[in-house]
N, C-alpha and C positions, 0 to 999 in steps of 0.2 A: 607602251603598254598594249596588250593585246585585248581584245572586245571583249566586253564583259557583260552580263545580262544586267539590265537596268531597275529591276529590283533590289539585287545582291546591290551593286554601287550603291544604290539610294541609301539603301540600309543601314550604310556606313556612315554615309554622312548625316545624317539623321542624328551620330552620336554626337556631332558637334555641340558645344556650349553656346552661341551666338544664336542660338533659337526662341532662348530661354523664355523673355517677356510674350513673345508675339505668338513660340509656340501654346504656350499655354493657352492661351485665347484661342488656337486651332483644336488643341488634341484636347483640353476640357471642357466643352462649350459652354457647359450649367456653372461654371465660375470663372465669367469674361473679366477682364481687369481691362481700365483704361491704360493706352500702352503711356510711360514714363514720358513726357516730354525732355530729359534730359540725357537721353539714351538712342542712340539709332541703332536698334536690331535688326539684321535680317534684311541689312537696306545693301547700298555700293559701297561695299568696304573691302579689303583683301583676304580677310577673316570670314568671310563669309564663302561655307561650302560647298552653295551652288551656284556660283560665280567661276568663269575661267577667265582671269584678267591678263592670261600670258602675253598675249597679242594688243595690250594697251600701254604702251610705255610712255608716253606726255600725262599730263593732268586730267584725273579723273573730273566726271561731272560731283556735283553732291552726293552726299553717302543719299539722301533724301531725294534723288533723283530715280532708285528705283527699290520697291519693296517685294521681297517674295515670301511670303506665307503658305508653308506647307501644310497640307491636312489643315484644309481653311472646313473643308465638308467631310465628314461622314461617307463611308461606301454605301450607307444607305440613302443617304442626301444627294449622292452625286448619281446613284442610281433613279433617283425619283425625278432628278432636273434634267437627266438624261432623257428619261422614257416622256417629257415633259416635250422636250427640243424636239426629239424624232417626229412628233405628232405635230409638231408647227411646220417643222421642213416639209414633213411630205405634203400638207394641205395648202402650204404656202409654195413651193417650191418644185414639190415634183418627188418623184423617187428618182431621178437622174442627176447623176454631180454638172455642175456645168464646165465649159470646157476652157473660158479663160474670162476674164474681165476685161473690158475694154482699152484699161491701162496696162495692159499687158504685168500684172502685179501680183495677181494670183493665178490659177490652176488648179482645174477640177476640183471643184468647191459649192456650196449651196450657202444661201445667206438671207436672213431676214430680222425685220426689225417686230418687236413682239410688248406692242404699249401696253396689254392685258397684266404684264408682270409687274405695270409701276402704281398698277389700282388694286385697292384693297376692293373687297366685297364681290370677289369674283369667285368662278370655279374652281380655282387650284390655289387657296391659300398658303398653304405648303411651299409653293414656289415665290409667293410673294414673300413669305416670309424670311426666303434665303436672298432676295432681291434687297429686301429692306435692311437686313445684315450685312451685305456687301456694302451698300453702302453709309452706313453708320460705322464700321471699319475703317474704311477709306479714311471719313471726314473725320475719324479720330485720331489717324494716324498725318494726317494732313493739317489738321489743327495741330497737332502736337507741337510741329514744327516751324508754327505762326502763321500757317498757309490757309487758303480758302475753298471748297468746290463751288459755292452755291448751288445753282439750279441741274439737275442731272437731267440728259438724253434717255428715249427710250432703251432697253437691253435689245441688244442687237446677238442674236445667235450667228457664229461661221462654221461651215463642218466642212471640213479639209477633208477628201474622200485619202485614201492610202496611193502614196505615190503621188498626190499633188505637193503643191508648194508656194509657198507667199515669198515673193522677190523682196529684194531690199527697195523699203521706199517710207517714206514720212507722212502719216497720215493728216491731209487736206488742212492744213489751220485756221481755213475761214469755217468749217462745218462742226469744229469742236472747241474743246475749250484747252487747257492746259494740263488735264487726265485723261491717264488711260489707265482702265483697270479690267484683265482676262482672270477667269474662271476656267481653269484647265480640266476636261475631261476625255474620260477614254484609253486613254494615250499620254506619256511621254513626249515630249519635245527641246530642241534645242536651240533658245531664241539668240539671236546674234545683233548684236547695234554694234553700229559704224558709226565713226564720224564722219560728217559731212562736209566738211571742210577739209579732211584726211582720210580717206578712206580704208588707209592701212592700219590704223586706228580701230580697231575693236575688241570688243569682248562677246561674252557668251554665257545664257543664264539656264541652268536645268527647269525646266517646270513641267513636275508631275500629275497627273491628275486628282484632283481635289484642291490643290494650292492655286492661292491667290497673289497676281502677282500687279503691283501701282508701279506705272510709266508716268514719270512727269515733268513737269519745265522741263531745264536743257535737254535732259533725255528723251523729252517729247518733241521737240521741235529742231535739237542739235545732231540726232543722230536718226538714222537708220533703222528698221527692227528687218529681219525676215525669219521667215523659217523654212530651212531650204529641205530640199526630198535627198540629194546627194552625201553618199554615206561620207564623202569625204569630206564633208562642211558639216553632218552633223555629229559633229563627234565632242567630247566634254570632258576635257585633262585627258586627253588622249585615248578613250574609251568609245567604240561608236552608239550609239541609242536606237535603239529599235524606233522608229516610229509607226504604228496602222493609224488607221481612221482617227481623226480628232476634232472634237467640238469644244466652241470656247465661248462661254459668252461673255460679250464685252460691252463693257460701259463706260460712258465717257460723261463728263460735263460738259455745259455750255458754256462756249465763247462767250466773256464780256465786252461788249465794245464800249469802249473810255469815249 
């Protein structure tokens, strides 16, 4: 297939029916339903059309091992936690992308951690209240399935300047817990996990901005994620993605020690 603009794609797949329970809770906010505990929508299944699983041929992790929810915000929500992020980065971090992380893992990037977002009675309620909706989400869709978050990490802002890139690597498992959950804005992206134990082994998930996407168990600890800058890796059912500039923010639970 020859490159396609990543709106037009989106658009299509959008018509898909496997959205149904989870999109509703995206695209109608003012009538949130708990998502069905007897249903995995929207999760690792083959049905699912922002998923490229051509390149996974052994055994998938659990359908429950990863969730994408599109149009989780509002272009005016995603507007408002944008212009929210910029004004942290620069006071925190500089107006300069940085030029690699010490693990060699990312590139040209800026990052910080932002605890103002997990307190109420602050200056930008607004944003805590898109804070405190991610994660009541999360733990609805994690409960559903018999699972746990307990206690969440502060929101950690990343903003990938255009032209950087996040290598393939398993984020630290003594510093979190068994979640991961990105807030996609700005930008388009196309995330890739690998297995780690076979690294021919992978897949590929579209996440646009405003959708919310849950990494967890095996998938959190058994695979890979990156997001590469190279048009020949970011490509999605044979389509390439535009990527510029992207900001994600991400949250995580804390590690239980038994």
């Amino acid at each position: 297939m020859g490159s396609m603009s990543c709106s037009h794609m989106v658009g299509r797949l959008r018509t898909f029916p496997f959205l149904s329970l989870q999109a509703t809770r995206a695209c109608k906010r003012s009538h949130v339903t708990t998502p069905s505990p007897k249903r995995n929508l929207g999760q690792l299944h083959p049905s699912n059309p922002l998923l490229d699983l051509s390149n996974h041929t052994s055994n998938l992790p659990p359908p429950s091992s990863l969730t994408i929810i599109p149009n989780f915000l509002s272009p005016a929500q995603q507007a408002l936690i944008t212009k929210s992020a910029d004004k942290k980065l620069r006071r925190l971090c500089g107006r300069e992308y940085w030029k690699g992380h010490f693990d060699g893992v990312i590139e040209k990037y800026r990052e910080c951690s932002v605890g103002a977002w997990s307190r109420s009675g602050g200056d930008e309620p607004e944003i805590v209240g898109i804070v405190d909706e991610i994660k009541k989400v999360v733990e609805e869709v994690v409960e559903a399935d018999g699972g746990r978050v307990g206690k969440w990490l502060d929101p950690h802002i990343l903003d990938l300047g255009e032209g950087g890139e996040i290598r393939g690597h398993v984020d630290n498992v003594q510093a979190s817990g068994t979640i991961i959950t990105g807030l996609s804005l700005l930008s388009s992206a196309v995330i890739i996990f690998r297995q780690v134990k076979d690294p021919t082994q992978s897949f590929s998930a579209l996440v646009e901005p405003g959708s919310l996407y849950i990494q967890r168990d095996a998938l959190r600890f058994d695979y890979t994620h990156e997001i590469p800058d190279d048009p020949a890796l970011r490509k999605f059912r044979g389509n390439t993605i535009p990527r510029g500039r992207r900001i994600s923010i991400m949250m995580r639970n804390e590690r239980e020690v038994v």
